[in-house]
PQR file with spaces between the fields and no chain letter, atoms N, CA, C, O and H, PARSE charges and radii, in Angstrom:
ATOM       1  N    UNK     1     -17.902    5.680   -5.374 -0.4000 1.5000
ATOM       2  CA   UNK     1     -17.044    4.623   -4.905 -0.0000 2.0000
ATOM       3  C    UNK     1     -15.987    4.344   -5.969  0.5500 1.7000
ATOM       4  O    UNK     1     -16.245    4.256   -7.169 -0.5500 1.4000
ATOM       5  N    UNK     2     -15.138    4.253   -5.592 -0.4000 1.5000
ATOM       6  CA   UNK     2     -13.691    3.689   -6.391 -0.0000 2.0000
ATOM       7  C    UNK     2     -13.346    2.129   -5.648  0.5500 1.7000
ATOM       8  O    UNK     2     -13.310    1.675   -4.504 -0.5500 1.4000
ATOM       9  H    UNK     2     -14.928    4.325   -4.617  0.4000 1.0000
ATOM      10  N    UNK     3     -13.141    1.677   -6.918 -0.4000 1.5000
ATOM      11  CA   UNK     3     -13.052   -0.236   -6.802 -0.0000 2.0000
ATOM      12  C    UNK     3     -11.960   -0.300   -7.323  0.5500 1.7000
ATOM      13  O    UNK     3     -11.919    0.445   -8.302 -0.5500 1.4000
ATOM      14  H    UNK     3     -13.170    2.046   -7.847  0.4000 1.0000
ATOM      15  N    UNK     4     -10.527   -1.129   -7.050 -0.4000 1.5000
ATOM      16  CA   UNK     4      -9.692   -1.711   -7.344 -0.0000 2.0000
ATOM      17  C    UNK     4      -9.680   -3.160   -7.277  0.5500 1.7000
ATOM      18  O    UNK     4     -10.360   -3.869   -6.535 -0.5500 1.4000
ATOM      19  H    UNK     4     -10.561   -1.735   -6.255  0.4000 1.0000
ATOM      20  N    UNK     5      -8.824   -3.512   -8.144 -0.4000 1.5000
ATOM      21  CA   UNK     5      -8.916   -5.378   -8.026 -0.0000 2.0000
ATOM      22  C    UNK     5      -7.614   -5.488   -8.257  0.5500 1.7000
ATOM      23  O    UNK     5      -7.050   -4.911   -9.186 -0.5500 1.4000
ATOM      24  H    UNK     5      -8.272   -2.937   -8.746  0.4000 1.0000
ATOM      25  N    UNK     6      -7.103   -6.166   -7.507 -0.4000 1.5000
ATOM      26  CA   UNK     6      -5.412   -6.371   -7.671 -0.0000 2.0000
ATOM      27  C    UNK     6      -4.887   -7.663   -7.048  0.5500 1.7000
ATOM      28  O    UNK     6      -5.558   -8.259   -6.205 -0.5500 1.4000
ATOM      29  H    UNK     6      -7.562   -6.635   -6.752  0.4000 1.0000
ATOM      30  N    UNK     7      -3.860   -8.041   -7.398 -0.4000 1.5000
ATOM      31  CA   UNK     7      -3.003   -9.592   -7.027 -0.0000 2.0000
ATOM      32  C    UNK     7      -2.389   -9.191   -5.676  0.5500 1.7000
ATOM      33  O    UNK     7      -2.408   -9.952   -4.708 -0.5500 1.4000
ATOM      34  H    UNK     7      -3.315   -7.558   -8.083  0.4000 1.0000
ATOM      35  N    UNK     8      -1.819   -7.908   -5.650 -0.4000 1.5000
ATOM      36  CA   UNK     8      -1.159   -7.385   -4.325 -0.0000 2.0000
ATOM      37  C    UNK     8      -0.880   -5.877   -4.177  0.5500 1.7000
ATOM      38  O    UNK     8      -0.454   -5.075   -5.008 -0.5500 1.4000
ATOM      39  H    UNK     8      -1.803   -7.290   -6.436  0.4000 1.0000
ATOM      40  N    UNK     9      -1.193   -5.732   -3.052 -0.4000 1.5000
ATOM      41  CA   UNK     9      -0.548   -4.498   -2.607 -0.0000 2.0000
ATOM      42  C    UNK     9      -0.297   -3.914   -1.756  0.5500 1.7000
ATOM      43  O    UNK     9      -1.320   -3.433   -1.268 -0.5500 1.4000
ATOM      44  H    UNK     9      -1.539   -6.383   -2.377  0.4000 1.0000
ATOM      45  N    UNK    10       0.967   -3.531   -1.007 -0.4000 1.5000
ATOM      46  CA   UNK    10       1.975   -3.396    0.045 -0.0000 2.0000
ATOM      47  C    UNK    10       2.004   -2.052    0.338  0.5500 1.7000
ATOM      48  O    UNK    10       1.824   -1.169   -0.501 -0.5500 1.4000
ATOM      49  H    UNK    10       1.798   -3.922   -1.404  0.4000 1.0000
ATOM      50  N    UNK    11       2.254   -1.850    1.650 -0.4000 1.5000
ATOM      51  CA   UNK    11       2.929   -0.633    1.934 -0.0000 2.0000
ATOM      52  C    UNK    11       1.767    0.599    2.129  0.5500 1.7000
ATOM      53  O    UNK    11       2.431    1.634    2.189 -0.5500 1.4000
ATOM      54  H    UNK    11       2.400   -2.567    2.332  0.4000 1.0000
ATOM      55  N    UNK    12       0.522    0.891    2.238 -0.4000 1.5000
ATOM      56  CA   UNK    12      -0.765    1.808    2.569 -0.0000 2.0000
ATOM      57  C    UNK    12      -0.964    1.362    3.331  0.5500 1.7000
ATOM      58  O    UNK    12      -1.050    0.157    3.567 -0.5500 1.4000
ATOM      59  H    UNK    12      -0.016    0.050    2.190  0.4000 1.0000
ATOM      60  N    UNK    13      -1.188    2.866    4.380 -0.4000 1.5000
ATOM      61  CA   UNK    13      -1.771    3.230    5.218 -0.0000 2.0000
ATOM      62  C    UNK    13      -2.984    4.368    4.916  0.5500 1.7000
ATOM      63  O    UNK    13      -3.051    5.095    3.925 -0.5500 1.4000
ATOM      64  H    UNK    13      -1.118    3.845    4.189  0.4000 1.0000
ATOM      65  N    UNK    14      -3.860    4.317    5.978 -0.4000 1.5000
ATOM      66  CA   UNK    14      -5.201    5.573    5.756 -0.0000 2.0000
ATOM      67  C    UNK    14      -4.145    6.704    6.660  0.5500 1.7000
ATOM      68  O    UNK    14      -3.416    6.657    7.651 -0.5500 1.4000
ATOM      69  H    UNK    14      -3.805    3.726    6.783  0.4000 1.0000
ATOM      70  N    UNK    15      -4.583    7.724    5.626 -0.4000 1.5000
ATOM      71  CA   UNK    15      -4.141    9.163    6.290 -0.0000 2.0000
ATOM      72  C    UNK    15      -4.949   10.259    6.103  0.5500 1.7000
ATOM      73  O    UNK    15      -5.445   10.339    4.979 -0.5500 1.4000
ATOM      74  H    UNK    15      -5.176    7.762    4.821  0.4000 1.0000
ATOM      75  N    UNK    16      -5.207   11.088    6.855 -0.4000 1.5000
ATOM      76  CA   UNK    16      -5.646   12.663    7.051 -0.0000 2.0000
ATOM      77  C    UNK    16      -5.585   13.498    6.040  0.5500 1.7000
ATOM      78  O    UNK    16      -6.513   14.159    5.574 -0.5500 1.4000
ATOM      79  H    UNK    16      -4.804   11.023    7.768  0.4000 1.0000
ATOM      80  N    UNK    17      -4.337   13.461    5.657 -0.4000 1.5000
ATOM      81  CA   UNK    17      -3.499   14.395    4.351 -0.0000 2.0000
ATOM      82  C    UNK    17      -2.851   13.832    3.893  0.5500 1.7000
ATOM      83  O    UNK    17      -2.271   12.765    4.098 -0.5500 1.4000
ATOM      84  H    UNK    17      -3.583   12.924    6.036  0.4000 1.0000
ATOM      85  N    UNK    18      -2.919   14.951    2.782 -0.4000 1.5000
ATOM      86  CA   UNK    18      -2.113   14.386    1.465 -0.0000 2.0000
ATOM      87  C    UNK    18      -0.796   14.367    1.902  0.5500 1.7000
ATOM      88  O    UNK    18      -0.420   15.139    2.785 -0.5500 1.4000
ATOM      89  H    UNK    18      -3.390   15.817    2.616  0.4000 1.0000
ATOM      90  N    UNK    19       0.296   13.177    1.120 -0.4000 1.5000
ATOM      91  CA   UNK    19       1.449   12.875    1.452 -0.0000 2.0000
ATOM      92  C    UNK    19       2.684   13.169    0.275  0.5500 1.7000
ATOM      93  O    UNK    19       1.965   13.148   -0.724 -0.5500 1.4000
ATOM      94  H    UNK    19      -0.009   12.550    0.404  0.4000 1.0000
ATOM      95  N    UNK    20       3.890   13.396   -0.183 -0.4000 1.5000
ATOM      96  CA   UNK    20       4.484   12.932   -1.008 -0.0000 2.0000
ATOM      97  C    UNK    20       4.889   11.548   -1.826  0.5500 1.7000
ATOM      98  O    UNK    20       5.550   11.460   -2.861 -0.5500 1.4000
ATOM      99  H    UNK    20       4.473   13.414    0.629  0.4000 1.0000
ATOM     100  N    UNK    21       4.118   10.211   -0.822 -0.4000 1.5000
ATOM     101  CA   UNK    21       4.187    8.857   -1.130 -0.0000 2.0000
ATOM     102  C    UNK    21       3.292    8.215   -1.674  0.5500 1.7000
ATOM     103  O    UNK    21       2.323    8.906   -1.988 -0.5500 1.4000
ATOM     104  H    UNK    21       3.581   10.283    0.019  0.4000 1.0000
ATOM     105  N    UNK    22       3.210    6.848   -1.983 -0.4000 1.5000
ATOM     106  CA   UNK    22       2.725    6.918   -3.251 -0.0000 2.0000
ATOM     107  C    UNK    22       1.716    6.379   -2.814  0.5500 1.7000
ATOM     108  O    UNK    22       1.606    5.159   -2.936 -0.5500 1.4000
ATOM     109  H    UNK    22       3.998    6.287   -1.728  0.4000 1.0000
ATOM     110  N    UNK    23       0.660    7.172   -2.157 -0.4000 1.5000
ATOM     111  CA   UNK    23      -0.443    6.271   -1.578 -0.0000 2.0000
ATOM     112  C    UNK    23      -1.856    6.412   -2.233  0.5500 1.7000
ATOM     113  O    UNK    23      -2.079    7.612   -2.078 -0.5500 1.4000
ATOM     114  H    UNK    23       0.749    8.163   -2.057  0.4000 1.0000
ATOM     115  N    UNK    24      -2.901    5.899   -2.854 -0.4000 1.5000
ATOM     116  CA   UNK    24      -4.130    5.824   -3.085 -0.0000 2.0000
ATOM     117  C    UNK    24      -4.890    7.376   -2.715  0.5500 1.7000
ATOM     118  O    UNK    24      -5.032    8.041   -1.689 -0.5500 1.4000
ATOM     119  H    UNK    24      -2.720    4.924   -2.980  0.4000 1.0000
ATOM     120  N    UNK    25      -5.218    7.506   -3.937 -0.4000 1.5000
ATOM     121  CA   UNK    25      -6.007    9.188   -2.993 -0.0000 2.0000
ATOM     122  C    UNK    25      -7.413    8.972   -4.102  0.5500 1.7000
ATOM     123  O    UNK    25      -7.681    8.204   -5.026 -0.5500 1.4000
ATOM     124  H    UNK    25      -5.103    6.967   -4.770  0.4000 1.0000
ATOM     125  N    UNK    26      -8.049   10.047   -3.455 -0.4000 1.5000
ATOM     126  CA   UNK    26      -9.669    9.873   -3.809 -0.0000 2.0000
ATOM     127  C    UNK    26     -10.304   11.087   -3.481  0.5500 1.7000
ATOM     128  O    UNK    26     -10.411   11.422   -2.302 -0.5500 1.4000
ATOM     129  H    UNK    26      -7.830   10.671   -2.704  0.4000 1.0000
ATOM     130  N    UNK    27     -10.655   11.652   -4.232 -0.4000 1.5000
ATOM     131  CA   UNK    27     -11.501   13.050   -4.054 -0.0000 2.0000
ATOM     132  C    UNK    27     -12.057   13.482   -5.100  0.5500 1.7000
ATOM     133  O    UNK    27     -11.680   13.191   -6.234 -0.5500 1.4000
ATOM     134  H    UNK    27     -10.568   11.380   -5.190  0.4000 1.0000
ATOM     135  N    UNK    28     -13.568   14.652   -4.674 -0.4000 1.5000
ATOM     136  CA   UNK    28     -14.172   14.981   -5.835 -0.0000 2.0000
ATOM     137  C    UNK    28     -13.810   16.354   -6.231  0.5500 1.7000
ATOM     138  O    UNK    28     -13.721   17.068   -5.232 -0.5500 1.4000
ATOM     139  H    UNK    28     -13.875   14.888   -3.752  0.4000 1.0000
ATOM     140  N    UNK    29     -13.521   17.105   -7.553 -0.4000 1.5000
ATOM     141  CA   UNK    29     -13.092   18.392   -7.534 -0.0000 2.0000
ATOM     142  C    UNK    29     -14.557   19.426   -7.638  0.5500 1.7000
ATOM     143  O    UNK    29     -14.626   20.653   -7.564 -0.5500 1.4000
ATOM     144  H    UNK    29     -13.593   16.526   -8.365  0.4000 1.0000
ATOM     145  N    UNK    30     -15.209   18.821   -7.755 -0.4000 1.5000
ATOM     146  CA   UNK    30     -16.676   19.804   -7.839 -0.0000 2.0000
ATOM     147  C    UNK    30     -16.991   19.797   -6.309  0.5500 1.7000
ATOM     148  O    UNK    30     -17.615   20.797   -5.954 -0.5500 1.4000
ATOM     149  H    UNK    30     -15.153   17.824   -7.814  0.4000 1.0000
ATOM     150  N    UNK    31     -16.702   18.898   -5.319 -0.4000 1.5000
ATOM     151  CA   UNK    31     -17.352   18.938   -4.178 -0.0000 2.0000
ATOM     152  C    UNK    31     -16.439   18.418   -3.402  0.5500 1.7000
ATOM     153  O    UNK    31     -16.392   17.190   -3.463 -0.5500 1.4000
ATOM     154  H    UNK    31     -16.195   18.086   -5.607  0.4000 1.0000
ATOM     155  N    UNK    32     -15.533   19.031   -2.537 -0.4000 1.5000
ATOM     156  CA   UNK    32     -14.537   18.500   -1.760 -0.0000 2.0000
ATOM     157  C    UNK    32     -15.034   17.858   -0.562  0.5500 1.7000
ATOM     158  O    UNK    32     -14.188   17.231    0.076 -0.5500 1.4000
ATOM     159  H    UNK    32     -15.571   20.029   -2.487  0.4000 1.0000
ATOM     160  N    UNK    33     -16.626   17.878    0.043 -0.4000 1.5000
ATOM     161  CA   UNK    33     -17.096   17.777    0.997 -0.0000 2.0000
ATOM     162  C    UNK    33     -17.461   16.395    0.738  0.5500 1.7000
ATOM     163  O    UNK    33     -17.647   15.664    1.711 -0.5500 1.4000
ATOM     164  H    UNK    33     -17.314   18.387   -0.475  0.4000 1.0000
ATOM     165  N    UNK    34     -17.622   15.817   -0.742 -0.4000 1.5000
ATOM     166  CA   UNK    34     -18.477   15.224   -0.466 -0.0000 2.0000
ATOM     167  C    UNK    34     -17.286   13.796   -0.127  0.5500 1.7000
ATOM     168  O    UNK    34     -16.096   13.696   -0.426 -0.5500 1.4000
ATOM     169  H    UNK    34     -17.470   16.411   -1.533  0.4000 1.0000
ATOM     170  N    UNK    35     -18.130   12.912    0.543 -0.4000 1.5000
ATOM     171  CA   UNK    35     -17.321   11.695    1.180 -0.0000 2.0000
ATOM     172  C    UNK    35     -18.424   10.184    0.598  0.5500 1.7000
ATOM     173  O    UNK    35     -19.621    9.902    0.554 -0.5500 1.4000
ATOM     174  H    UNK    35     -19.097   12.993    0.786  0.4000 1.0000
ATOM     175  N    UNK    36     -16.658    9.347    0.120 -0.4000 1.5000
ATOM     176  CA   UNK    36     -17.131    8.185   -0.458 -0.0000 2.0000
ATOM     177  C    UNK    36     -16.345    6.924    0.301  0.5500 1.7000
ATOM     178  O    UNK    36     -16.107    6.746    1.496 -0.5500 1.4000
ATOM     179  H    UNK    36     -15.686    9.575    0.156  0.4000 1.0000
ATOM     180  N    UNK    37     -16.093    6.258   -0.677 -0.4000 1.5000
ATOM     181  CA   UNK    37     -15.011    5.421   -0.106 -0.0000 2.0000
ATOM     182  C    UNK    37     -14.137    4.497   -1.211  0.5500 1.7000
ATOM     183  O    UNK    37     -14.774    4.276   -2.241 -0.5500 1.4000
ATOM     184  H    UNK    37     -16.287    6.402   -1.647  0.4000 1.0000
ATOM     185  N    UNK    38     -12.894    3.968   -1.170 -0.4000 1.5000
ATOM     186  CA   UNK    38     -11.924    2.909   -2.068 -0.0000 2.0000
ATOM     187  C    UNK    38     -12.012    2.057   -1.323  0.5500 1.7000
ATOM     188  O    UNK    38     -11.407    2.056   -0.251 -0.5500 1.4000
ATOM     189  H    UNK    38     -12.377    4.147   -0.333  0.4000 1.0000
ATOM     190  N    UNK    39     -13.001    0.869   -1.821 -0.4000 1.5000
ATOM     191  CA   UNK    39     -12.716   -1.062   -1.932 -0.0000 2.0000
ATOM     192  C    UNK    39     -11.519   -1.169   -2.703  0.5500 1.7000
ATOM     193  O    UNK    39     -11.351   -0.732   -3.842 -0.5500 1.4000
ATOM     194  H    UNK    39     -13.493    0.870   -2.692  0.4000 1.0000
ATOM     195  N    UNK    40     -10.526   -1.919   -1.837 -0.4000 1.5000
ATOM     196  CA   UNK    40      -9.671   -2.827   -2.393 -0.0000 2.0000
ATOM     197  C    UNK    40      -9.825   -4.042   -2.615  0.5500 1.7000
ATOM     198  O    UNK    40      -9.839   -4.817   -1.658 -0.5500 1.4000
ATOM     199  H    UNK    40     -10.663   -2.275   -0.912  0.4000 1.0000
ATOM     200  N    UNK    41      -9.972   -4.490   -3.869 -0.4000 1.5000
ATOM     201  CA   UNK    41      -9.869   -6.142   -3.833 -0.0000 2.0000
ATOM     202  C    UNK    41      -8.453   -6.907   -4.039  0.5500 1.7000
ATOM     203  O    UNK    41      -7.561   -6.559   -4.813 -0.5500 1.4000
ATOM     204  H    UNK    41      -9.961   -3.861   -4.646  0.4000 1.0000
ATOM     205  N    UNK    42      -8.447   -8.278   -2.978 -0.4000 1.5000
ATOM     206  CA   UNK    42      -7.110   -8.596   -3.402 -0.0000 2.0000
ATOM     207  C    UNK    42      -6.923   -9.828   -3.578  0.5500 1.7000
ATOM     208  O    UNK    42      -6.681  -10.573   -2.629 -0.5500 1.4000
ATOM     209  H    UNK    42      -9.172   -8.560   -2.349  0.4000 1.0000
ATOM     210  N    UNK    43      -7.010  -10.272   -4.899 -0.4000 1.5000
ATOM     211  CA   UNK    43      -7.211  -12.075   -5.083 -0.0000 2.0000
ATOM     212  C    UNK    43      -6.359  -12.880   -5.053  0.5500 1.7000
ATOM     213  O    UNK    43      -5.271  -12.363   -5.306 -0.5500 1.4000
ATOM     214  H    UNK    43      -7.208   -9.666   -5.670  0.4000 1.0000
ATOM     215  N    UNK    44      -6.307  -13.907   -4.867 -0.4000 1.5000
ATOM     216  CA   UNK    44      -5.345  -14.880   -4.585 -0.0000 2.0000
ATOM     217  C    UNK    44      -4.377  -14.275   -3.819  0.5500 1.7000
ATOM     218  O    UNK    44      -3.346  -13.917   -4.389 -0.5500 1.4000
ATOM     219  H    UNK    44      -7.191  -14.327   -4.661  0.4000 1.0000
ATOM     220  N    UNK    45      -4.566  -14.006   -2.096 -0.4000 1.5000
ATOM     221  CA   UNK    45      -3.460  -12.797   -2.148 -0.0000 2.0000
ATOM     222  C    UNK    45      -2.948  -13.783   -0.858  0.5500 1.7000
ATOM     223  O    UNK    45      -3.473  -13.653    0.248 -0.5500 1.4000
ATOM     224  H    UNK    45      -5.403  -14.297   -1.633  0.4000 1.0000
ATOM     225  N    UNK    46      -1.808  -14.844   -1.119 -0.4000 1.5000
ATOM     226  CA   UNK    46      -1.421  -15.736   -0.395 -0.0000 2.0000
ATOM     227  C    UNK    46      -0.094  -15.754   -0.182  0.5500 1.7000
ATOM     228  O    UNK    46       0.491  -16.837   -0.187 -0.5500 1.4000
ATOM     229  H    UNK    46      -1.381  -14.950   -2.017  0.4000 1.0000
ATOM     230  N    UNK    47       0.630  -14.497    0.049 -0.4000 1.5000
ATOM     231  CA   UNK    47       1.537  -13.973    0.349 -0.0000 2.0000
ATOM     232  C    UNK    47       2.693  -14.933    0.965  0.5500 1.7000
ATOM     233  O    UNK    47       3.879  -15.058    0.660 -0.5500 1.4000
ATOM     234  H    UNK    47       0.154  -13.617    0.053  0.4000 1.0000
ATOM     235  N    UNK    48       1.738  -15.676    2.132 -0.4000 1.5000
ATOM     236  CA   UNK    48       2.744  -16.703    2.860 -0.0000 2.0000
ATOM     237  C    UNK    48       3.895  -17.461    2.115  0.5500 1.7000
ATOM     238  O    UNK    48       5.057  -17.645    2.476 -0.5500 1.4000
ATOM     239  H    UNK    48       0.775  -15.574    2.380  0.4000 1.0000
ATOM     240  N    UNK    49       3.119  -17.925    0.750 -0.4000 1.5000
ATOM     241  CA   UNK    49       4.056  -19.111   -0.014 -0.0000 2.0000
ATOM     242  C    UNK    49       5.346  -18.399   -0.541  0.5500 1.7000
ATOM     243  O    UNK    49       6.450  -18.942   -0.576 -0.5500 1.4000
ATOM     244  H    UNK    49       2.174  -17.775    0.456  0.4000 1.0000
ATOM     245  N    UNK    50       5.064  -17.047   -0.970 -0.4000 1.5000
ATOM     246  CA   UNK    50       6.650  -16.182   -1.046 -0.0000 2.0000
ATOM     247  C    UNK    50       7.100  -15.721   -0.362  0.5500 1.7000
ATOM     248  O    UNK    50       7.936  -14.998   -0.903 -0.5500 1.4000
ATOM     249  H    UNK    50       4.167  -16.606   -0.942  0.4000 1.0000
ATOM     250  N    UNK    51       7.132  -15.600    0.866 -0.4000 1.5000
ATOM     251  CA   UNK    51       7.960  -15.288    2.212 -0.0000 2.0000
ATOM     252  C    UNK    51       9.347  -15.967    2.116  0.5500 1.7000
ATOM     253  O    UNK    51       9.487  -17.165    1.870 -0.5500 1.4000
ATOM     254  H    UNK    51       6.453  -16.188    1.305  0.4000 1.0000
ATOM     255  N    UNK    52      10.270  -15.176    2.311 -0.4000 1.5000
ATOM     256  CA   UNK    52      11.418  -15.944    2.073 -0.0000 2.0000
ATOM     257  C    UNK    52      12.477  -15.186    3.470  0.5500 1.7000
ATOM     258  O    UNK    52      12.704  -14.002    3.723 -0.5500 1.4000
ATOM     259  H    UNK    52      10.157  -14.202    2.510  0.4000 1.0000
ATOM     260  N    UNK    53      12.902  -16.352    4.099 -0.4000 1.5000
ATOM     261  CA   UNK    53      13.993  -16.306    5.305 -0.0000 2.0000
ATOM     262  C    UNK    53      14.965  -15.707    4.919  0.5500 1.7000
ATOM     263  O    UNK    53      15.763  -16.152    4.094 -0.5500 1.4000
ATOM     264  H    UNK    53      12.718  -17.314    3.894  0.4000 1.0000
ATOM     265  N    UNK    54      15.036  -14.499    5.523 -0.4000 1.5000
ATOM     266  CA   UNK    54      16.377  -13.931    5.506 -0.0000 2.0000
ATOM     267  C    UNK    54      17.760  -14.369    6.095  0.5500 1.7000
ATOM     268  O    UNK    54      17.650  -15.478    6.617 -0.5500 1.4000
ATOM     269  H    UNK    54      14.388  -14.137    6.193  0.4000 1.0000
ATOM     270  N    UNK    55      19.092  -13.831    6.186 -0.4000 1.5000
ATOM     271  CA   UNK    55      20.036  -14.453    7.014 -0.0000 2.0000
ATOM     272  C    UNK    55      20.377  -13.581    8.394  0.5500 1.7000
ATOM     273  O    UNK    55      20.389  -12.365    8.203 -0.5500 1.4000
ATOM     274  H    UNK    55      19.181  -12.929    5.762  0.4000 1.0000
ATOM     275  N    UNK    56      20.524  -13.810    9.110 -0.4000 1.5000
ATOM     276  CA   UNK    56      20.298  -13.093   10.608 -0.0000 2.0000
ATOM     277  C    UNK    56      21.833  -12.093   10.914  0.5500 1.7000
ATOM     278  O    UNK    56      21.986  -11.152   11.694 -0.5500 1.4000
ATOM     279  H    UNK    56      20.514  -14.798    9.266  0.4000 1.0000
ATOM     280  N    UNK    57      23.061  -12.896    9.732 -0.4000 1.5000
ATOM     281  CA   UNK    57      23.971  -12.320   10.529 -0.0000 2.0000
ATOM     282  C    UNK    57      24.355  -10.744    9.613  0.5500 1.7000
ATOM     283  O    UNK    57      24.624  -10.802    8.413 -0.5500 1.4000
ATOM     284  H    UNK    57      22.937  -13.660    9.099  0.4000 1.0000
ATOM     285  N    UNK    58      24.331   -9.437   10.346 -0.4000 1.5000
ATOM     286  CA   UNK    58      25.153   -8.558    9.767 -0.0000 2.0000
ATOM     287  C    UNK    58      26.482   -8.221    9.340  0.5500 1.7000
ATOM     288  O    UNK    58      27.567   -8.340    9.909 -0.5500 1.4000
ATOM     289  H    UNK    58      24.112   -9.389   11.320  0.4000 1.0000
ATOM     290  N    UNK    59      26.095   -7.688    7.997 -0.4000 1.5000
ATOM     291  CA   UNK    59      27.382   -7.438    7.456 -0.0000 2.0000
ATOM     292  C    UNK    59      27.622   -5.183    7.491  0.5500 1.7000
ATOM     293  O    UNK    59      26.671   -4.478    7.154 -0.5500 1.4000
ATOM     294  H    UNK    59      25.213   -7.591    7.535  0.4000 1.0000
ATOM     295  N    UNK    60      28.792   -4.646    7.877 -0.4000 1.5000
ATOM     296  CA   UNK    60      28.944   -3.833    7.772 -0.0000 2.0000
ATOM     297  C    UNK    60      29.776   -3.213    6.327  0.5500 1.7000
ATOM     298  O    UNK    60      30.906   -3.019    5.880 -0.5500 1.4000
ATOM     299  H    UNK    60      29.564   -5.220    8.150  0.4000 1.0000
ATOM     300  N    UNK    61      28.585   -3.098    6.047 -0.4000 1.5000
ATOM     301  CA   UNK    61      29.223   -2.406    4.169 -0.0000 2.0000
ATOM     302  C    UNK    61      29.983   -0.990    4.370  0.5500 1.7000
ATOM     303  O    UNK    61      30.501   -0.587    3.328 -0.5500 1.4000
ATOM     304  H    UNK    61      27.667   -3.256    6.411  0.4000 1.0000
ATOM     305  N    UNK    62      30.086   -0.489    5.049 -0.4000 1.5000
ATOM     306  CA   UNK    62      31.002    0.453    5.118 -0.0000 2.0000
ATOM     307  C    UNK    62      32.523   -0.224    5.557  0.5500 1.7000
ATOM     308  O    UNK    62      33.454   -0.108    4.760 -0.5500 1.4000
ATOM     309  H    UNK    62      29.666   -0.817    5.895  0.4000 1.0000
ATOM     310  N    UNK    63      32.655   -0.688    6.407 -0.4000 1.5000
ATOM     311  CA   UNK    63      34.329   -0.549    6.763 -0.0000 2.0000
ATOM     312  C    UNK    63      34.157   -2.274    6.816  0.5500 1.7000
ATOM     313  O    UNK    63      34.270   -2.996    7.807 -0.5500 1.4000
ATOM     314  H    UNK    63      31.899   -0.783    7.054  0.4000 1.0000
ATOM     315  N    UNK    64      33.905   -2.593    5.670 -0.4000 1.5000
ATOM     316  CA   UNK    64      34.176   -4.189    5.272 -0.0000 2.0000
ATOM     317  C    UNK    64      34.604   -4.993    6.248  0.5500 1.7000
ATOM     318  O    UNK    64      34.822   -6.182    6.017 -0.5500 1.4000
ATOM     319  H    UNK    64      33.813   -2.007    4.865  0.4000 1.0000
């Protein structure tokens, strides 16, 4: 088992295969068969209070 403990973390998904992105991987090199699992821990992970409102109207940065 592999344990992480962290304040936050964004952006993982579970996948099949390996990816070029920067996602969490886990494997044994003596035994590729064998199967475990990664706990994430995520404390104080109260995301809501930094949510911040964006502004709705678009701007086109190309032809100003």
């Amino acid at each position: 088992m592999i344990q992480i403990t962290t304040q936050g973390i964004f952006g993982i998904e579970e996948r099949n295969n390996f990816t070029t992105l920067s996602d969490i991987t886990a494997f044994s090199q003596q035994n590729p068969q064998l199967n475990g699992k990664i706990v994430i821990n995520i404390q104080n992970a109260q995301i809501s209070n930094n949510l911040v409102h964006l502004p709705t109207n678009i701007v086109d940065a190309l032809n100003g």
